[in-house]
C-alpha positions in Angstrom: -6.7 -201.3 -22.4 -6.4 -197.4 -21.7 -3.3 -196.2 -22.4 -2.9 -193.7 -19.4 -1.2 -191.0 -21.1 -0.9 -187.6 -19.3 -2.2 -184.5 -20.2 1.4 -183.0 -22.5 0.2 -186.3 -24.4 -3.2 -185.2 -25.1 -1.9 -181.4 -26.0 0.7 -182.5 -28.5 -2.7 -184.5 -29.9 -4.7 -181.7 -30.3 -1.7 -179.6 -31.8 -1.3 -182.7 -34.5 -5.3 -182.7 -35.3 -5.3 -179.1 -36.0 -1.9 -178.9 -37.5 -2.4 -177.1 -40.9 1.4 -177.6 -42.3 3.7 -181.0 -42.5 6.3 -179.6 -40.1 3.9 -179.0 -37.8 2.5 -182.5 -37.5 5.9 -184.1 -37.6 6.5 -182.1 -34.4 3.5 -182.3 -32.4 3.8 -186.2 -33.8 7.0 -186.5 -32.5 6.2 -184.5 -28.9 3.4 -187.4 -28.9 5.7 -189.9 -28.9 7.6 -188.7 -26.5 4.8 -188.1 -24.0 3.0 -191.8 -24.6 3.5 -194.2 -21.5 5.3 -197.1 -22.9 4.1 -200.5 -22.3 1.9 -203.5 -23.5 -1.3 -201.5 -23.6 0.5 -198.7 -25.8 2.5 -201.1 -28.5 -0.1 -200.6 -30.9 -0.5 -197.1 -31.0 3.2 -196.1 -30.7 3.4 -198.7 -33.6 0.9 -196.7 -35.9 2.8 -193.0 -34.5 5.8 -193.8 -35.6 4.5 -195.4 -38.8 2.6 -192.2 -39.4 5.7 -189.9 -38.7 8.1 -191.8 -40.5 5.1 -191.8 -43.9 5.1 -187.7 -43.0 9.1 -187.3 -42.7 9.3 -189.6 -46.3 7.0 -187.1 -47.5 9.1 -184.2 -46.5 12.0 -185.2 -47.9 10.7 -185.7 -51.2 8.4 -182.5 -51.5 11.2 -180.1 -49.8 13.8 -180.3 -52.3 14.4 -176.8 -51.7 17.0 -175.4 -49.0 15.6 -173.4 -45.9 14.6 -169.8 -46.3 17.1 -169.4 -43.0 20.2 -170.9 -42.0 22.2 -170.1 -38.8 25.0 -172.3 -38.2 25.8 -173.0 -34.3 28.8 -171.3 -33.3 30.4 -171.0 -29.7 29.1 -172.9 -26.6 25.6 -172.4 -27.2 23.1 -171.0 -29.1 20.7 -168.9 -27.5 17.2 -167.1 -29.4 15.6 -164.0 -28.4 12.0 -163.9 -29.3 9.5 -161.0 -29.0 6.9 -158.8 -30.8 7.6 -156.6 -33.1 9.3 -153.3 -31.4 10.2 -154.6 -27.9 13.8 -154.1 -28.6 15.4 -157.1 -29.7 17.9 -155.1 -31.7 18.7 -153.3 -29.2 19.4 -155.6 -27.3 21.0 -157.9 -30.0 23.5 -155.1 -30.6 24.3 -154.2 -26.5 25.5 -157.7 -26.1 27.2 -158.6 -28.9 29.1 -157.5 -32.0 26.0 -157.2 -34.0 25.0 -154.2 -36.1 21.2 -154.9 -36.7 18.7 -152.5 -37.8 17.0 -150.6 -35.0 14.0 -148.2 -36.0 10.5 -147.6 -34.6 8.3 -148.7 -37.3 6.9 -152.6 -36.9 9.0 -155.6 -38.5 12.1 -153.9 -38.8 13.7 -157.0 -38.6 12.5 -159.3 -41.5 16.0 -162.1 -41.2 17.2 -163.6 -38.5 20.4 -161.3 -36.8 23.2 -163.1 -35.2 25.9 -161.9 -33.0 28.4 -163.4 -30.3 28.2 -162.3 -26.5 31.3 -162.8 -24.6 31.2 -164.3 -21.2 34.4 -164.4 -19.3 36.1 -165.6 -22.5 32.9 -167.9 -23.9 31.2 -167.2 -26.6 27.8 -167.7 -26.6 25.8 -167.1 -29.9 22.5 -165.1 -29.7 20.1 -165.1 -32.4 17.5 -162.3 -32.9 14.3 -164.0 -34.2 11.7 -161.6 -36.7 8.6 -161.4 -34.9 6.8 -163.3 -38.3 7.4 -166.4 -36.6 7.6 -168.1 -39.9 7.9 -172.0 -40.1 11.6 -170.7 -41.6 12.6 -169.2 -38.7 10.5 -171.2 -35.6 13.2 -174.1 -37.0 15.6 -172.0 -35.6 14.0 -171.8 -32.7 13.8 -175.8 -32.3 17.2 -176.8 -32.3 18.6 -174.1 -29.7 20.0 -174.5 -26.3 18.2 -171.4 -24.9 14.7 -168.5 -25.6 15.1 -165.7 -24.3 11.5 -164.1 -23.9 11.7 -160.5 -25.0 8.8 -158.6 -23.6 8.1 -154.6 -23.9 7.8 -153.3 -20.6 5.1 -150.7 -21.7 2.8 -153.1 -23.0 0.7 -155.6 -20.9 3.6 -158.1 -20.1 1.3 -160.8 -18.9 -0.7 -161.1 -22.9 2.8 -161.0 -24.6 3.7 -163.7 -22.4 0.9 -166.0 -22.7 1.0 -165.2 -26.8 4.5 -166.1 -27.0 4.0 -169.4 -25.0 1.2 -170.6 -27.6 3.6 -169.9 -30.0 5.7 -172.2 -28.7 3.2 -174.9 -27.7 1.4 -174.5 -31.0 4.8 -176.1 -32.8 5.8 -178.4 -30.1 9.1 -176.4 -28.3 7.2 -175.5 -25.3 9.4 -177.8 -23.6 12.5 -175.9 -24.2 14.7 -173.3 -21.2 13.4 -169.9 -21.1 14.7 -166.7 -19.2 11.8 -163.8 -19.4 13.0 -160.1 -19.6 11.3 -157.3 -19.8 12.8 -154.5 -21.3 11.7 -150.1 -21.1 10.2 -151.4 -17.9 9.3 -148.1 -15.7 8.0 -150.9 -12.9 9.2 -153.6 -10.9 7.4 -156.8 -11.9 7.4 -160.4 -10.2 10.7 -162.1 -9.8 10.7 -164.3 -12.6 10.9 -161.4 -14.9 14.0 -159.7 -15.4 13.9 -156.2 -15.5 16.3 -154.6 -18.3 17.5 -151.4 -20.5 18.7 -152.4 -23.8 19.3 -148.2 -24.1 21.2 -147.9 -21.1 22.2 -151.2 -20.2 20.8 -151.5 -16.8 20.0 -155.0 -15.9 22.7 -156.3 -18.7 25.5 -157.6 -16.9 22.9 -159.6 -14.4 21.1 -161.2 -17.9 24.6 -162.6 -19.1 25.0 -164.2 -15.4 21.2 -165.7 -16.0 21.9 -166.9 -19.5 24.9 -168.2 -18.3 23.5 -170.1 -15.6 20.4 -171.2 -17.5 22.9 -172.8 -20.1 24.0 -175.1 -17.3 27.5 -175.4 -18.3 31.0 -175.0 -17.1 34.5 -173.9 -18.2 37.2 -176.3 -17.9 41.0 -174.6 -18.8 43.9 -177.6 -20.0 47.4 -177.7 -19.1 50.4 -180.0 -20.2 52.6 -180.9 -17.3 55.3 -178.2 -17.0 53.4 -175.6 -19.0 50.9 -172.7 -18.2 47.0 -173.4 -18.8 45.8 -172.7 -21.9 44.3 -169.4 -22.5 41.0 -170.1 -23.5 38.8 -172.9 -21.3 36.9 -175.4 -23.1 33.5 -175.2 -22.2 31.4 -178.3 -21.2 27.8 -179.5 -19.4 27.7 -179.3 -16.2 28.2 -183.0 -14.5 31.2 -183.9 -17.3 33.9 -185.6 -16.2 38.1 -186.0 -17.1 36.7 -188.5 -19.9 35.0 -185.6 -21.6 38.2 -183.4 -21.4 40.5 -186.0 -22.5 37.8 -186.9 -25.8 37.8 -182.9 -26.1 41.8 -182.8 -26.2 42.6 -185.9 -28.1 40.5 -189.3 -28.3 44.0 -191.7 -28.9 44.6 -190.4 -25.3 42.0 -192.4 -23.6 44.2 -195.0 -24.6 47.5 -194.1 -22.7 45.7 -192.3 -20.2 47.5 -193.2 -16.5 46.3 -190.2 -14.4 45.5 -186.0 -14.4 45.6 -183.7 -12.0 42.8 -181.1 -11.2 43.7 -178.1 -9.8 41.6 -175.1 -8.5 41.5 -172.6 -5.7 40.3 -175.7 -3.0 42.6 -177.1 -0.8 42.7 -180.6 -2.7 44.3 -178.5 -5.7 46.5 -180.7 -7.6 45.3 -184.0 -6.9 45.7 -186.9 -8.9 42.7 -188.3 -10.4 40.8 -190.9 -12.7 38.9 -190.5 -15.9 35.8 -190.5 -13.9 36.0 -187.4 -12.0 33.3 -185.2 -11.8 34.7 -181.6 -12.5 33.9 -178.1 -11.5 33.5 -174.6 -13.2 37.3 -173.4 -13.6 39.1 -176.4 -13.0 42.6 -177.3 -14.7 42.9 -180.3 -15.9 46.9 -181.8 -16.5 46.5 -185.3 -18.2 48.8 -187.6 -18.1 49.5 -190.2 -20.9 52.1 -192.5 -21.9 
C-alpha cells in the first residue's frame, strides 16, 4: 500500500541518507516522522522509524558523555538567533539592541562563541543570541530549540545566494521549519518587502526590527492586579490566544482552586468586566483575580 507521503517527507529522507553525523540523522529522522501520513498503510514503517531513532538516541546517550561545546540558557520571553556569514554585522547588531559588548572587527570569524544579550521591548525581555558563522553541530543546537532566526544578510553582497545558503543550512539539519524575519543590513538599496532594510551603524531600520520580532514572537503582555492595589509593574508575558487560566497558573496554581471570578480591564469600553477562567485575553490587559 503506498504510503502517500508529501514531498517535506521525502526531503527529511534524503537529508537522513546523506546524513554524515548522529545528530543529524536523529533530526532529519525525527522531521520524517513528523511529515509521514499516519494510517494503516504507514504502521509499519513508522514502526521501524521510531525503532531506528530511539536505537540512534540510545547510541547518543552512551557515546556523548561529554557536555556541549555551547550552552545558552533561555532567559526572558523568548529566545531569538541571529544567523549570517561571516562579517554581515551581527555584532553590530548584537550590541545596538542589547546590553552586549561583543567583538566587532573586519577580519572573517571574529566571532568564534556564541554572544548573548537582552533587548528590551516595552519592558520584555527578549534574549538574542549571535550565532558564529561556523555553523558547528555545537552551535546549530542552539539554533534548534529557539523561538525565533533572524536572517542576517550583508547588504553589499548578493542577498539572494546568502539567502538560499543559509536556508540549506537550515534544511540540511532539519529546522527549516522554524519563524524567520530576513534583514538586510549596509543596504545602499531598497529590496523586496520581505527583506527588512537596516543600519546596525546608525540604527536606521532598528526600532521597526524590534516591532517585527516582536510580532513574529506572537505573544502578548498581560499586567496583574490584586483587588484594591495598582498593577504590577512588570506584565507577564504569554502566547497569543491564552486565557485567565494561564494567568491564574502564572500567579499561583492553588488559586485555580478558589478561583470565583476576575476582572479584565483595558482601554475598551467593557473595561472591568467580570469574567471566567476561560477568557481569551488581549495584549495589555489587567487581570484582578478573585479567590476565596
Amino acid at each position: 500500500m503506498p504510503i502517500n507521503a508529501g514531498p517535506e517527507y521525502f526531503k527529511a529522507e534524503e537529508r537522513y541518507l546523506s546524513a554524515k553525523t548522529r545528530e543529524e540523522k536523529i533530526a532529519a529522522l525525527e522531521e520524517m516522522i513528523r511529515k509521514l501520513p499516519k494510517h494503516k498503510g504507514t504502521e509499519n514503517l513508522l514502526a521501524q522509524l521510531k525503532k531506528r531513532l530511539a536505537k540512534l538516541k540510545k547510541e547518543s546517550s552512551i557515546r556523548s558523555k561529554a557536555k556541549p561545546k555551547f550552552v545558552v540558557r533561555k532567559e526572558g520571553a523568548a529566545q531569538v538567533c541571529i544567523i549570517g556569514f561571516t562579517n554581515s554585522g551581527k555584532s553590530s547588531l548584537l550590541n545596538s539592541l542589547t546590553n552586549a559588548k561583543a567583538e566587532v572587527a573586519d577580519y572573517p570569524y571574529t566571532t568564534k562563541h556564541p554572544q548573548v544579550g537582552m533587548m528590551n521591548y516595552n519592558g520584555v525581555g527578549i534574549q538574542l543570541v549571535e550565532i558564529p558563522s561556523t555553523f558547528t553541530p555545537d552551535v546549530i543546537s542552539i539554533i534548534r530549540t529557539c523561538d525565533l532566526i533572524l536572517f542576517l544578510l550583508d547588504g553589499t553582497k548578493d542577498l539572494e545566494q546568502q539567502l538560499n545558503e543559509l536556508s540549506k543550512i537550515l534544511e540540511k539539519n532539519g529546522i527549516d521549519s522554524k519563524k524567520v524575519i530576513i534583514v538586510a543590513n549596509k543596504s545602499d538599496e531598497k529590496h523586496n518587502e520581505n527583506i527588512l532594510e537596516i543600519s546596525a551603524k546608525t540604527g536606521d531600520g532598528l526600532q521597526q526590527l524590534k516591532e517585527e520580532v516582536w510580532s513574529r514572537l506572537d505573544l502578548i503582555r498581560i499586567y496583574t492586579k490584586s483587588p484594591g492595589k495598582p498593577k504590577a509593574d512588570k506584565p507577564l508575558t504569554l502566547k497569543h490566544g491564552s486565557t485567565v487560566r494561564d494567568v491564574v497558573k502564572e500567579v499561583h496554581k492553588t488559586m485555580l482552586k478558589n478561583f470565583r471570578f476576575a476582572r479584565v480591564f483595558n482601554n475598551t469600553k467593557f473595561s472591568g468586566r467580570k469574567v471566567g477562567l476561560e477568557y481569551i485575553l488581549s495584549d495589555l490587559d489587567t487581570v484582578e483575580i478573585h479567590a476565596g
